[in-house]
C-alpha positions as CSV (number, residue, x, y, z in Angstrom):
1,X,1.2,14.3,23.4
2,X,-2.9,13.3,23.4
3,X,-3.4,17.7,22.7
4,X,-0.8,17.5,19.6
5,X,-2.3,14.3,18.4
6,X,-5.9,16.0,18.3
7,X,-4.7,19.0,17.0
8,X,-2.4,16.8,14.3
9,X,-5.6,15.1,13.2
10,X,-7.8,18.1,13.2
11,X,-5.6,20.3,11.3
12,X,-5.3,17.8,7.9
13,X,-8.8,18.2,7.6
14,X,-9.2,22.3,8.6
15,X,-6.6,23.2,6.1
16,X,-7.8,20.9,3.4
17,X,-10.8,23.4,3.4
18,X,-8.8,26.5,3.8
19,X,-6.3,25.8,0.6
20,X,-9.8,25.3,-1.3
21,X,-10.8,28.9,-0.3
22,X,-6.9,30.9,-0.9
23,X,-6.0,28.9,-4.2
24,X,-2.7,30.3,-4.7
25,X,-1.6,29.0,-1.4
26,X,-3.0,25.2,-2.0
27,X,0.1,24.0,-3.2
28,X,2.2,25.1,0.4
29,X,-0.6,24.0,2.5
30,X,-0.8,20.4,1.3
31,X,3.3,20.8,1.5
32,X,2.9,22.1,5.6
33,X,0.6,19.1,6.6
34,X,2.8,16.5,5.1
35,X,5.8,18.2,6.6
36,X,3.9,17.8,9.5
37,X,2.8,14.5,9.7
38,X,6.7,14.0,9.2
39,X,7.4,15.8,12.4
40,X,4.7,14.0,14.0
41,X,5.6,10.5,13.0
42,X,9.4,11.2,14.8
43,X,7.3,12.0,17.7
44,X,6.1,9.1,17.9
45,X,9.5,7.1,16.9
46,X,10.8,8.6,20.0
47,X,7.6,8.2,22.5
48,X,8.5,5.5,24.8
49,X,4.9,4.6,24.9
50,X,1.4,4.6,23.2
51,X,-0.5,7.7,23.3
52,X,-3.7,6.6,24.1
53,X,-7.0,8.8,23.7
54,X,-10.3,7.5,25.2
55,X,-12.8,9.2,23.4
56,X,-16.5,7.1,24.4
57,X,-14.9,4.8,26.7
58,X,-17.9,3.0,27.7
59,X,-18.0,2.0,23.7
60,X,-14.4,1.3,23.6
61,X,-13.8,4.6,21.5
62,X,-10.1,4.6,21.4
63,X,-7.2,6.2,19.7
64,X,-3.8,4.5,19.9
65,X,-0.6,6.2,18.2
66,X,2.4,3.9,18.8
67,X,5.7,2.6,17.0
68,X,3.6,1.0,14.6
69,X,1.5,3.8,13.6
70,X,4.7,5.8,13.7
71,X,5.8,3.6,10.4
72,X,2.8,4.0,8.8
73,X,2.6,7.8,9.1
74,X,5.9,8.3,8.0
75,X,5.3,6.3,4.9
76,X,2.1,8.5,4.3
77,X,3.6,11.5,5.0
78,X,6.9,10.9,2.4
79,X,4.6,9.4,0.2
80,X,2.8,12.8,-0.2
81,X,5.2,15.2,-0.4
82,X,6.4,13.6,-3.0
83,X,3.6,13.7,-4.9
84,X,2.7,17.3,-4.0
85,X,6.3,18.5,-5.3
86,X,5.4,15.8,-8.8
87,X,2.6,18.2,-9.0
88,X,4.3,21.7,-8.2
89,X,4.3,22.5,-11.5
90,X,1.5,20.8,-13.5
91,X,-1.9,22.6,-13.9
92,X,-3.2,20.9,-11.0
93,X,-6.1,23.4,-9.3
94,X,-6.3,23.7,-5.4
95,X,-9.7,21.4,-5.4
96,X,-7.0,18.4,-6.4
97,X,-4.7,19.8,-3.3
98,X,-7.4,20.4,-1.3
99,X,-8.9,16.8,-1.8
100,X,-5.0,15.3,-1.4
101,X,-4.7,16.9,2.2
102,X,-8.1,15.7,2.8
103,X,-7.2,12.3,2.3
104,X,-3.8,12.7,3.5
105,X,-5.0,13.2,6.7
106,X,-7.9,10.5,6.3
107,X,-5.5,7.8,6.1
108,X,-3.4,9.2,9.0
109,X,-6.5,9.3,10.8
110,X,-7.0,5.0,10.2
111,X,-3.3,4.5,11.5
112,X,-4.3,5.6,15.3
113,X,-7.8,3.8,14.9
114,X,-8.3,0.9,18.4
115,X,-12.1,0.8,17.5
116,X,-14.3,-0.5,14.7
117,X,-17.0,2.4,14.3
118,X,-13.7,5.3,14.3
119,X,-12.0,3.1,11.8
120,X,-15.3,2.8,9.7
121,X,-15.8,6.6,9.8
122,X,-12.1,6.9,8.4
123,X,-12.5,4.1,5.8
124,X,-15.7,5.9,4.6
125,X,-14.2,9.4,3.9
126,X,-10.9,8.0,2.5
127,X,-13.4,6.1,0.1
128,X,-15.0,9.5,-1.0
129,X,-11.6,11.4,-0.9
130,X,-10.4,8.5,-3.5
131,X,-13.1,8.9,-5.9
132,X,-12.5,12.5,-6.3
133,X,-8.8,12.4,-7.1
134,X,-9.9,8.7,-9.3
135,X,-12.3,11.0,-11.3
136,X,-10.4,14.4,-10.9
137,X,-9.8,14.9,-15.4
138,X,-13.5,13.9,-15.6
139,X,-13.5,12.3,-18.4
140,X,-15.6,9.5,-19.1
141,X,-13.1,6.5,-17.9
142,X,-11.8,7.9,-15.1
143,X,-15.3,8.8,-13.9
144,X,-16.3,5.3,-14.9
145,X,-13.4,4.1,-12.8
146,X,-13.8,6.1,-9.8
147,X,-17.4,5.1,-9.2
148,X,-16.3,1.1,-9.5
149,X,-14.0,1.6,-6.7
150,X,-16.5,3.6,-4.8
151,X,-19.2,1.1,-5.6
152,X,-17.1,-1.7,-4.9
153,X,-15.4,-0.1,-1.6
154,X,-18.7,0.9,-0.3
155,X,-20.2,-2.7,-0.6
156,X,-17.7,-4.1,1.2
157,X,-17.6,-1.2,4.0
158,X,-21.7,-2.7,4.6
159,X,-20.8,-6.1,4.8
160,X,-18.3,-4.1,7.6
161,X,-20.5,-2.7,9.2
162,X,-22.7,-5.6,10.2
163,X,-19.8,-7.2,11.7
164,X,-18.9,-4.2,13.8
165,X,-22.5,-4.4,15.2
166,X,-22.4,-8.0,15.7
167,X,-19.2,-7.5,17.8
168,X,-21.3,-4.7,19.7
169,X,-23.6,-6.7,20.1
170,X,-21.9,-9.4,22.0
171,X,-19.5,-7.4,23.9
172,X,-20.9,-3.9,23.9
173,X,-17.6,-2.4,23.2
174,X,-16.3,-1.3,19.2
175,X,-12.7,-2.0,20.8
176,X,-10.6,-4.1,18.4
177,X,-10.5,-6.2,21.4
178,X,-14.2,-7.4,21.4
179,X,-13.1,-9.9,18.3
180,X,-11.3,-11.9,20.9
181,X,-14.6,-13.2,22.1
182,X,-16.7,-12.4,18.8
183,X,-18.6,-14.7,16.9
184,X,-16.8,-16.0,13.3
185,X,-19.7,-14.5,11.9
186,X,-18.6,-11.0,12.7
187,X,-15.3,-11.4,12.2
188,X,-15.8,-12.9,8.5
189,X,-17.7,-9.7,7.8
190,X,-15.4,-7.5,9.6
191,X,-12.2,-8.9,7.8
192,X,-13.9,-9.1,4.1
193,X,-14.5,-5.0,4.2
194,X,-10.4,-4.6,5.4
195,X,-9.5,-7.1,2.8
196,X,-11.2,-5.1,0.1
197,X,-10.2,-2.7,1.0
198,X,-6.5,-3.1,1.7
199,X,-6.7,-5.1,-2.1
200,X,-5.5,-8.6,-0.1
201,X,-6.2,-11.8,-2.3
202,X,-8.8,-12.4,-4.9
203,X,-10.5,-8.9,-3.1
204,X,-8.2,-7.1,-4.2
205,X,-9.1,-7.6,-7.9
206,X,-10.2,-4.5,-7.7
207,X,-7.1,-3.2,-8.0
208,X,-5.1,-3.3,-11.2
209,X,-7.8,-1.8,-13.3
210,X,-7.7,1.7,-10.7
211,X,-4.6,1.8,-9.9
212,X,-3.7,1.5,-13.8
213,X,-5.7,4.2,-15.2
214,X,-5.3,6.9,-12.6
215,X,-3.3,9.3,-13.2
216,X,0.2,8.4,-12.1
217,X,0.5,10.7,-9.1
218,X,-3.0,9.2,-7.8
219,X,-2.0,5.8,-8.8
220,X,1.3,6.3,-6.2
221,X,-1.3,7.7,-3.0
222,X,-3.4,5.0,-3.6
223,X,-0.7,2.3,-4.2
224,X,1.5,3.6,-1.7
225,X,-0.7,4.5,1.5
226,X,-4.3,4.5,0.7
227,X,-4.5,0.5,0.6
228,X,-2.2,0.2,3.7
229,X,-5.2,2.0,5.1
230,X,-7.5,-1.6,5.1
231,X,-4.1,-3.7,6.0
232,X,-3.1,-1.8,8.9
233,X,-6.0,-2.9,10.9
234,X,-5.4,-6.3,10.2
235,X,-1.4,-6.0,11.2
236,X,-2.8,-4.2,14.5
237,X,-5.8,-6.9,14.8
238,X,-3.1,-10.2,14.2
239,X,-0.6,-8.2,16.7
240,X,-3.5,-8.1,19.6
241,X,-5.2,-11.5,19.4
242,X,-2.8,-14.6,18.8
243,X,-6.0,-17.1,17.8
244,X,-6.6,-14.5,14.6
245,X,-2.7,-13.6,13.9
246,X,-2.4,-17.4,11.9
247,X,-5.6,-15.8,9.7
248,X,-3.8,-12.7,8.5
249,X,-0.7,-14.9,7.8
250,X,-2.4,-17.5,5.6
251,X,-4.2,-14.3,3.9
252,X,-0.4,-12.7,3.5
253,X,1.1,-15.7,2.0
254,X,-2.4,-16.1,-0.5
255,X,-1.7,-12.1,-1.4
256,X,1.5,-12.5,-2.2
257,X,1.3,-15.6,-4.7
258,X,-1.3,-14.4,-6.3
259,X,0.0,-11.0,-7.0
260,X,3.0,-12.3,-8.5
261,X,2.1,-14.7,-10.7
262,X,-0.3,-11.8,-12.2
263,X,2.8,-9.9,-12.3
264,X,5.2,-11.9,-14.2
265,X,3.1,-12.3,-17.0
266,X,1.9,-9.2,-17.1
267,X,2.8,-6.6,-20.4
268,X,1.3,-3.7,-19.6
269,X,3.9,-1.5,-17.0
270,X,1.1,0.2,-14.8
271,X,-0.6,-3.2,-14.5
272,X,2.4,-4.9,-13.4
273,X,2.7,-2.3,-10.7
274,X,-0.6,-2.8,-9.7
275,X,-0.3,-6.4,-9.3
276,X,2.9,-6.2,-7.3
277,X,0.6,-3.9,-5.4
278,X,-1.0,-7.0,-4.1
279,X,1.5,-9.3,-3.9
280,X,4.0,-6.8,-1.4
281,X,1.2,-6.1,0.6
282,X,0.5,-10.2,1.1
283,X,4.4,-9.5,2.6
284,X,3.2,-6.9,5.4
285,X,0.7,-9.5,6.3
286,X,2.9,-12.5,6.3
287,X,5.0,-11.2,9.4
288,X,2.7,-8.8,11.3
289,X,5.3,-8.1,13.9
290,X,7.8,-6.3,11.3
291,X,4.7,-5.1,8.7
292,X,5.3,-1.3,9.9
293,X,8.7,-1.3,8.2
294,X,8.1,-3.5,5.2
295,X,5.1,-1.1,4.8
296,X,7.2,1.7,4.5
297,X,9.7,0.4,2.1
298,X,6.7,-0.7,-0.2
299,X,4.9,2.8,0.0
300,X,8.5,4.5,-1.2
301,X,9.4,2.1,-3.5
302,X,5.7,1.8,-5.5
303,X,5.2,5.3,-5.1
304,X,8.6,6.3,-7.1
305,X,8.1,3.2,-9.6
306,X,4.6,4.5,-10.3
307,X,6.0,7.8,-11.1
308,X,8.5,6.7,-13.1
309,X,5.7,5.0,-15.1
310,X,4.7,8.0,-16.0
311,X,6.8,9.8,-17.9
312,X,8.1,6.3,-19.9
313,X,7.4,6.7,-23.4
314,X,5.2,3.5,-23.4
315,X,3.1,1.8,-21.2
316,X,4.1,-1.6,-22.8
317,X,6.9,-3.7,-22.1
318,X,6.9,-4.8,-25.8
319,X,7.5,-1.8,-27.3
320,X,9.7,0.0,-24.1
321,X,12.2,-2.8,-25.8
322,X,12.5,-0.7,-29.2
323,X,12.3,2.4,-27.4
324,X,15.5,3.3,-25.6
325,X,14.9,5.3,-22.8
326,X,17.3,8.4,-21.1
327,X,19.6,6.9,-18.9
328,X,18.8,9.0,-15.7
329,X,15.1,7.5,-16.4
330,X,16.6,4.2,-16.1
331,X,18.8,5.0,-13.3
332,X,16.3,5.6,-11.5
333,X,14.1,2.6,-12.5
334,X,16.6,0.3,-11.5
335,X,17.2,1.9,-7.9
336,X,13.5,1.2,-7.4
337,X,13.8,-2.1,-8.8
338,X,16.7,-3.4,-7.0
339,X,14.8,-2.4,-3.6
340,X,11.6,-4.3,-4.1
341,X,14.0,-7.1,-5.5
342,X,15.8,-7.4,-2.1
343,X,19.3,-5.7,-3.2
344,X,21.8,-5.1,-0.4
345,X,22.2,-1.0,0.4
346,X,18.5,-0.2,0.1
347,X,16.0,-0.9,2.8
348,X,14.2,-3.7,0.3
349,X,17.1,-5.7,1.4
350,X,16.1,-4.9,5.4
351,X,12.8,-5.5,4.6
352,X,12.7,-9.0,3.3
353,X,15.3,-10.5,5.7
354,X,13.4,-9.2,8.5
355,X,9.9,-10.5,7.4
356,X,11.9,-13.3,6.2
357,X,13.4,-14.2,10.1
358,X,9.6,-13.6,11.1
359,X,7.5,-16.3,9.0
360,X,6.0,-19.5,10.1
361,X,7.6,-22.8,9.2
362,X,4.9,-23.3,6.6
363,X,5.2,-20.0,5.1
364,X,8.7,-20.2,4.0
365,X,8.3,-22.1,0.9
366,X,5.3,-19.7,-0.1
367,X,7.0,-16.3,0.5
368,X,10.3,-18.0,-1.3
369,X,8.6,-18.3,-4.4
370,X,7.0,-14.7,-4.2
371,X,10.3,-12.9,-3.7
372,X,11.5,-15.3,-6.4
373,X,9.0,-14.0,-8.6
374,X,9.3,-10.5,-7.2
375,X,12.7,-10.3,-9.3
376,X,11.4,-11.8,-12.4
377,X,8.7,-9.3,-12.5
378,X,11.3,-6.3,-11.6
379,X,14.0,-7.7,-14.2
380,X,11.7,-6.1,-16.9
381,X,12.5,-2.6,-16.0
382,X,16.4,-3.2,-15.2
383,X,16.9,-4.9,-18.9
384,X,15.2,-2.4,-20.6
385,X,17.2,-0.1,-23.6
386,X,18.8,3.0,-22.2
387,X,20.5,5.7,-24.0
388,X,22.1,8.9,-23.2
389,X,20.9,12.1,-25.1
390,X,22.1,15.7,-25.2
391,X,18.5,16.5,-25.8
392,X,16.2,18.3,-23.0
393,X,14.6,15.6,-21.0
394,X,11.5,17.8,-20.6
395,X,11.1,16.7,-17.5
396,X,10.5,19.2,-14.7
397,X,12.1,19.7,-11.6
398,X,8.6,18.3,-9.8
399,X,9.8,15.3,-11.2
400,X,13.2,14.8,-9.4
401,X,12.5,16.3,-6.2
402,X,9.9,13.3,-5.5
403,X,12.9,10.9,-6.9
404,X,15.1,12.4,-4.2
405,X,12.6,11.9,-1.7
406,X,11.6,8.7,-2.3
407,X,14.7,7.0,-3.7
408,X,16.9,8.9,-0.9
409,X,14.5,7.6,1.7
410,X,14.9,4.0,0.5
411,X,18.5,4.1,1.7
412,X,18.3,6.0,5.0
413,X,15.4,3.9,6.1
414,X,18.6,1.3,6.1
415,X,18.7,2.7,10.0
416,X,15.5,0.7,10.8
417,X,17.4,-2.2,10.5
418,X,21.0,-2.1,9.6
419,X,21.8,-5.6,12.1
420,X,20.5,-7.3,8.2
421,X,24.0,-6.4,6.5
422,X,25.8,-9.8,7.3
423,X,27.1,-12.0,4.9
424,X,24.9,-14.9,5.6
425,X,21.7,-12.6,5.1
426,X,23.2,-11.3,2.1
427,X,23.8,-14.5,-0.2
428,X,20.1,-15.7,-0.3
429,X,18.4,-12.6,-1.0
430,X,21.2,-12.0,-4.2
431,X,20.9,-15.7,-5.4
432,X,17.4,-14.9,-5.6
433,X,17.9,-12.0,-7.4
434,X,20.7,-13.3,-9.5
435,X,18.3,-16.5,-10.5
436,X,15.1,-14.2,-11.1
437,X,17.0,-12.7,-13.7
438,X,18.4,-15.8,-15.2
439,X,14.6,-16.9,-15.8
440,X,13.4,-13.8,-16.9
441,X,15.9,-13.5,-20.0
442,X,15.9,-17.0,-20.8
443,X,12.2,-18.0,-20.2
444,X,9.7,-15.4,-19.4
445,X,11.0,-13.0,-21.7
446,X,10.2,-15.3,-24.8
447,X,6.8,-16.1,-23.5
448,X,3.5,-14.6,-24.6
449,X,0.7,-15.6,-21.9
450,X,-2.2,-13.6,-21.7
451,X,-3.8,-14.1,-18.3
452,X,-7.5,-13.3,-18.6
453,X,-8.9,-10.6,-17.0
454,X,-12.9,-11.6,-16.5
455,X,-12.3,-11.6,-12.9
456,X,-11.6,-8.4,-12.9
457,X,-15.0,-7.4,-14.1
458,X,-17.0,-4.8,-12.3
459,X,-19.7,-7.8,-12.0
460,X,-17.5,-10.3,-11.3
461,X,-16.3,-8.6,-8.1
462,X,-19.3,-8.6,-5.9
463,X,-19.0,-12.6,-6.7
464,X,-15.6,-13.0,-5.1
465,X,-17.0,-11.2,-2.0
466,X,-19.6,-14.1,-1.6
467,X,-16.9,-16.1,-2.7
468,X,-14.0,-14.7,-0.1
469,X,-16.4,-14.7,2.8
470,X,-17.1,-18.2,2.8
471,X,-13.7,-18.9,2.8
472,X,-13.5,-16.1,5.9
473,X,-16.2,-18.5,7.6
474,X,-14.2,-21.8,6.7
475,X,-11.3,-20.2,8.3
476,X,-12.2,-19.1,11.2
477,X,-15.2,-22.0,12.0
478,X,-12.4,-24.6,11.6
479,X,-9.4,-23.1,12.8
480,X,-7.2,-24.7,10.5
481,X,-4.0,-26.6,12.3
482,X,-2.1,-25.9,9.2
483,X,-2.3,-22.6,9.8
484,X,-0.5,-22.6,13.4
């Protein structure tokens, strides 16, 4: 299993180049590797136990693929194909495929990372592979965009990579281990470049503004794996050492507040998407133990939402309510939405009762209110107008194939964890839906709150790093009791 691991790894990034050089055969290539990151991923679901790979031992060099990297690659390698077959038709060239594979198999390469200098190297050439597809119509915003996240992504990645040499400092090792006996210092550090990187809390600000003016098929790789590759680290990290596990739950809980109550308010459809971004990854962080599977859900279910975003005659809510759209749009909007909403039948339902049945006592009340406002937020998509039309959808058939992928695998991913289907795990998560709505129509819906967005601000952002890592100190100086 170590050979096929190696060779799994090696081939992403060898056949990234290859599609570059045989155009006409880009499109199949980038198909092969996801297929095969799919095979790989059941490998692993059926290991009985981790593949481990020593590469500098005396450094701690490792390479662990296990159940929880099995999660992770699945969701990376659904997420994909998806979007490869949204682009089948488009006039895509084979430097966008070509990049795609490349970070494909990037990400892939961050969900088998034990070490700090491996995962660095990963974290650095996901960054670049990003940029490219951010700025891949090179026009002047997208360019603009793509260097904000690189300049941004890239700041944090230093602040990183003191940390890791503070850890190697004291314990001569870059094993994710070493942080058991690590200064706070180098732990802050370390944890500020995943948090940026992963978009968790007020670091993630980054986020709406890149996420909502990609281009929809980047916008779902970046919302639906490519920030999962900074939280996965801290789900392996808060799964290893028990004293930093309370950490990464008070940062899930923070995450997910904070992205929702963006996300209510929000008018703007990509934005919203962005924001929930945030707030469902605060929910892989809030229950380490089970963040594999809630991981997976949230990369299919943002992945086909951010699609579907795409092809909506508007961008704003206001004006998607005088604007009807097809039925089989809507359809599919509101399979999406009832997932991240928690409805029974798709594996949103599995997902929040089993981080649910994880959480702290004094997380409860937190996470409540997020999936609370999880179905306010979603209930704008379900009420929208819908119509049916004999007219030509113009659609194409990209389109539907990723629907069918990533709608279909929201209900067989039901197998995870089909022990959930009882009625007493049934009637909270549908009150919660049921009262979500309720306040949507008869409150939300008639509000007009502008949240500002000077936060956001490209200067503004290196200021909540400061900001974040004294509160990264403070954290892990005092060791908060509330927080055990």
């Amino acid at each position: 299993m170590e050979q096929i691991t190696i060779v799994w790894i090696a081939l992403s990034f060898f056949t990234g180049f290859v599609s570059y050089l045989v155009p006409k055969l880009s499109r199949w290539l980038a198909l092969g590797i996801a297929f095969l990151s799919l095979g790989y991923s059941g490998l692993l679901f059926l290991e009985p136990s981790p593949v481990t790979i020593k590469l500098l031992d005396s450094f701690g060099v490792t390479l662990i693929a296990d159940q929880l990297s099995s999660f992770f690659i699945l969701t990376n390698a659904v997420v994909t194909s998806a979007v490869i077959f949204y682009c089948w038709q488009s006039e895509k060239s084979a430097f966008f495929f070509m990049q795609l594979v490349i970070l494909h198999g990037s990400v892939n390469a961050t969900f088998i990372c034990a070490d700090l200098i491996s995962l660095y190297v990963a974290l650095e050439v996901i960054s670049i592979g990003a940029f490219l597809v951010i700025a891949y119509p090179r026009s002047d915003r997208a360019i603009w965009v793509g260097l904000r996240y690189l300049f941004v992504s890239n700041t944090a990645m230093l602040f990183y990579l003191v940390g890791t040499g503070l850890v190697y400092k004291v314990n001569h090792s870059f094993s994710f281990a070493g942080l058991q006996d690590s200064p706070p210092d180098a732990i802050a550090l370390i944890f500020l470049g995943l948090l940026v990187k992963g978009g968790i809390f007020f670091s993630g600000l980054w986020l709406p503004l890149t996420h909502s003016e990609s281009e929809s098929p980047v916008s779902a790789m970046l919302s639906g794996v490519v920030v999962k590759a900074g939280v996965f680290p801290l789900v392996r990290i808060a799964l290893m050492i028990d004293t930093i596990n309370p950490i990464v739950r008070f940062f899930g809980v923070g995450t997910a507040l904070l992205g929702v109550a963006y996300a209510v308010f929000e008018k703007d459809t990509k934005r919203m998407l962005a924001f929930h971004t945030i707030s469902q990854l605060g929910f892989v962080l809030a229950a380490p133990v089970v963040g594999g599977f809630y991981a997976l859900t949230h990369g299919l279910v943002k992945s086909a939402l951010f699609l579907i975003a795409g092809v909506l005659p508007s961008r704003n809510f206001k004006e998607l309510q005088h604007q009807p759209i097809r039925t089989e749009i809507w359809i599919a909007l509101v399979i999406a939405s009832f997932s991240i909403s928690g409805f029974p039948l798709l594996s949103g339902f599995g997902a929040k009762v089993l981080t649910t049945k994880n959480l702290l006592p004094w997380q409860v009340i937190g996470m409540n209110i997020a999936a609370l406002g999880t179905a306010i937020s979603f209930a704008k998509f379900i009420f929208l107008p819908h119509e049916t039309t004999s007219e030509k959808s113009g659609l194409k058939r990209g389109f539907w194939f990723a629907m069918v992928i990533l709608l279909g695998g929201l209900v067989v991913a039901n197998v995870f964890y089909y022990e959930a289907y009882t009625l007493q795990n049934t009637i909270k998560p549908l009150a919660t839906i049921f009262l979500g709505w309720l306040v949507y129509l008869f409150l939300i819906k008639k509000m007009t709150i502008k949240l500002p967005r000077a936060i956001e601000q490209f200067d503004h952002l290196i200021g909540v790093m400061a900001l974040m890592l004294i509160l990264l100190f403070w954290s892990l100086w005092t060791r908060s009791p509330i927080l055990i």
